[in-house]
PLY file of the C-alpha trace (Angstrom):
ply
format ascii 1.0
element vertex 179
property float x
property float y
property float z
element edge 178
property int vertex1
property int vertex2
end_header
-73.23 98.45 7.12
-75.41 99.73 10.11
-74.12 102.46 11.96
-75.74 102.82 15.66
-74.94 105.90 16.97
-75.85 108.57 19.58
-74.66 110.66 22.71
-73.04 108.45 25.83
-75.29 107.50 27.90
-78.20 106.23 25.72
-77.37 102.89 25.63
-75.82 101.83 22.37
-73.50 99.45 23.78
-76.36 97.89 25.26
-78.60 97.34 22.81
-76.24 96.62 20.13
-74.95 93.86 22.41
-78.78 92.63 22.62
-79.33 92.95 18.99
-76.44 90.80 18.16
-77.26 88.46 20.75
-80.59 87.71 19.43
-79.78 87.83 15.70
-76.10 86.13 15.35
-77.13 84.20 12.77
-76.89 87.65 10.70
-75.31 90.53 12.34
-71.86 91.05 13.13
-70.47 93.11 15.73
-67.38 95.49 15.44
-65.54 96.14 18.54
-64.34 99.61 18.82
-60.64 100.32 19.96
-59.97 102.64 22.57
-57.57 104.35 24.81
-59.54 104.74 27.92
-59.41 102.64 30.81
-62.23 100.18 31.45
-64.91 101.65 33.61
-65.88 99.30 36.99
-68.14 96.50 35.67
-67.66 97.11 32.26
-66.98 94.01 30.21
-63.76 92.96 29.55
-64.53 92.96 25.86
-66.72 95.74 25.57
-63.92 97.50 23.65
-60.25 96.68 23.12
-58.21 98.87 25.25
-55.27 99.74 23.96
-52.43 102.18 24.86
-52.20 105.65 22.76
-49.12 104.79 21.17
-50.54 101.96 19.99
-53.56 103.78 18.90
-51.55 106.45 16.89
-49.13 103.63 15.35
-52.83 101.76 13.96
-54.16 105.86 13.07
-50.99 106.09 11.29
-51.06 102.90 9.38
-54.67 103.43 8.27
-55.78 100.99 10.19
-59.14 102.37 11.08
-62.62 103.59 9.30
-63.22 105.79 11.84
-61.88 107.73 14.70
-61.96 110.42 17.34
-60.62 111.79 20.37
-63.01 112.27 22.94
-62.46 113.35 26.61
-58.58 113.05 26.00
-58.67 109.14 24.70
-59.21 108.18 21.30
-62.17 105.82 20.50
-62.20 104.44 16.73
-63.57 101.34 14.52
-60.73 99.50 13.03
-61.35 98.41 9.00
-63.95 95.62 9.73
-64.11 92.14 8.21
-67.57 90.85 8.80
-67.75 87.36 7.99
-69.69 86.78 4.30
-73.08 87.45 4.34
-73.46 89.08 7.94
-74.59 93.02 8.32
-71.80 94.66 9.62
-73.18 96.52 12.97
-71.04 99.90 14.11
-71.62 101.10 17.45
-69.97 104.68 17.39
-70.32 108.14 18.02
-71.81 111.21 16.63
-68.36 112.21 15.37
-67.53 109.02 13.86
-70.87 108.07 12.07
-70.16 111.32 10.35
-66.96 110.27 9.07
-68.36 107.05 8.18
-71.31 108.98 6.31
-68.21 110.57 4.25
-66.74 107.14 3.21
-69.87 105.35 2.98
-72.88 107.16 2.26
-74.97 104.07 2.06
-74.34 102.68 5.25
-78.11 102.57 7.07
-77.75 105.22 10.05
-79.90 104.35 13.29
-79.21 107.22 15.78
-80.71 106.44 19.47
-81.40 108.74 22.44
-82.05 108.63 26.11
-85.88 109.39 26.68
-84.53 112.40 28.79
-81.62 114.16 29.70
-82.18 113.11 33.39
-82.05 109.40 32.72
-79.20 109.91 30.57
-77.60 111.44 33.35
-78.56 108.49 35.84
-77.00 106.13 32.84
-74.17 107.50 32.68
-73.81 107.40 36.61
-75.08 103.36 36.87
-72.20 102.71 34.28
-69.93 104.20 36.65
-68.23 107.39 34.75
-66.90 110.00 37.37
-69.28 113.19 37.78
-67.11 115.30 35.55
-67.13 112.86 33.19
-71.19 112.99 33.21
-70.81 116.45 32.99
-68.76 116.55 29.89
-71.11 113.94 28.66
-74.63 115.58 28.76
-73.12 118.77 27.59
-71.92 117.44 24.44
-75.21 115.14 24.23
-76.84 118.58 24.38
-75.16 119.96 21.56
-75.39 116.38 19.36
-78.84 116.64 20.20
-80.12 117.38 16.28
-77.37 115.05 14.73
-80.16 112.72 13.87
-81.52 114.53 12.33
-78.49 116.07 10.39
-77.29 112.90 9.28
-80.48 111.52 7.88
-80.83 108.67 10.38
-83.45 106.53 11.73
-84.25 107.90 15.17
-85.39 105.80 18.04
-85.58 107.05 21.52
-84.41 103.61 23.79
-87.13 103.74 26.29
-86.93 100.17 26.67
-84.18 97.87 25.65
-86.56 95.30 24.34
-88.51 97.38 22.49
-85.81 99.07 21.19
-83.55 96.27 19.62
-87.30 95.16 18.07
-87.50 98.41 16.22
-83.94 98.10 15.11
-84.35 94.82 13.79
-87.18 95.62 12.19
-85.77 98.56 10.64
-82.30 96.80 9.21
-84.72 93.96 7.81
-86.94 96.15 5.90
-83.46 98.13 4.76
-81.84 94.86 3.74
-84.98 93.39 1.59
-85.23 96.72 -0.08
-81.44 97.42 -1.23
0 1
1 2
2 3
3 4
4 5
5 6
6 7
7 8
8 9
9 10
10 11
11 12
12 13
13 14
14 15
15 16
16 17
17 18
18 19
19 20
20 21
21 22
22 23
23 24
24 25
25 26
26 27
27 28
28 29
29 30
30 31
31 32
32 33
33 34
34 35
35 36
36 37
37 38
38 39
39 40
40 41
41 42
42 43
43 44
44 45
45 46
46 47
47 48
48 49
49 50
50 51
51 52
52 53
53 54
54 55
55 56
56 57
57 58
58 59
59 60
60 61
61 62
62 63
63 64
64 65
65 66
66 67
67 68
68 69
69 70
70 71
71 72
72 73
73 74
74 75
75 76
76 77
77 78
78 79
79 80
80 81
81 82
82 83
83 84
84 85
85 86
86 87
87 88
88 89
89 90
90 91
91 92
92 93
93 94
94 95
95 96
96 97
97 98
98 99
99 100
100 101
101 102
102 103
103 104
104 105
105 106
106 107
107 108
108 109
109 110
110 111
111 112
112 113
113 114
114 115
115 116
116 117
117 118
118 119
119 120
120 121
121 122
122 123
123 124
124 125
125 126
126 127
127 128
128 129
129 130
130 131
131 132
132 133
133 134
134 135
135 136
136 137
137 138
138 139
139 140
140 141
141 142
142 143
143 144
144 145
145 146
146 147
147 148
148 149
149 150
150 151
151 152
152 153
153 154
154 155
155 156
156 157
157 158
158 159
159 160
160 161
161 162
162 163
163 164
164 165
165 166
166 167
167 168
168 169
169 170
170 171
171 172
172 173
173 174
174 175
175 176
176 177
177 178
């Protein structure tokens, strides 16, 4: 299990979506649920978006390894089932690589930031969230800033997209010949 985490804004979706593009023949994607509406020129299956009653009805049936509610909607990783021998990617938040840190303490953490807080900021407004959306944002990237660090991951700052799913890869192959 690879857990791929960091503030919004740095571009996990992104480069998780790259990493899996170039390597299918061996990582596996989870899609996150959650309750928010699909930004403008987000992709249809970035996420599946799902209403909160149906959220609470999966929370309440255990149907998830991780969840949170952020920015009044709930975001959350249902129980995955990779297909045999593919590395299970998770593309989550600070908040819910720590619970998966709880459950799984093995799981290899990658944590990513934005090179800056400005181009976070500019990011965040190319994806198309609302300014006090941003706002809320970049103040709790400022206090998830250390998390990294916290958590024991592997930090990479995603200057570049390219050279940023290359360090990742690099990093879950040495992982995986080692364990």
């Amino acid at each position: 299990m690879v857990v791929v985490s960091g503030p919004g804004g740095v571009g996990k979706g992104t480069v998780c979506a790259e990493l899996v593009a170039r390597f299918p023949d061996w990582l596996w994607l989870s899609r996150s649920w959650t309750t928010r509406e699909r930004r403008p020129g987000e992709a249809e299956d970035a996420y599946v978006y799902v209403d909160r009653d149906t959220f609470e009805q999966a929370i309440a049936d255990g149907g998830f390894l991780e969840y949170a509610e952020f920015l009044d909607n709930y975001y959350g990783t249902p129980i995955p089932d990779p297909p045999p021998g593919m590395d299970l990617i998770l593309e989550i938040d600070v908040q819910g690589a720590r619970q998966v840190v709880q459950t799984t303490p093995d799981a290899l953490l990658i944590f990513l930031q934005a090179p800056s807080a400005e181009e976070q900021e500019a990011r965040l407004r190319r994806r198309g969230d609302p300014p006090d959306k941003v706002s809320q944002r970049l103040a709790k990237a400022a206090e998830e800033s250390n998390a990294g660090a916290e958590l024991g991951a592997h930090v990479i700052v995603n200057v570049d997209i390219g050279d940023t799913v290359e360090q990742m890869a690099a990093y879950i192959r040495s992982a995986r010949s080692t364990r």
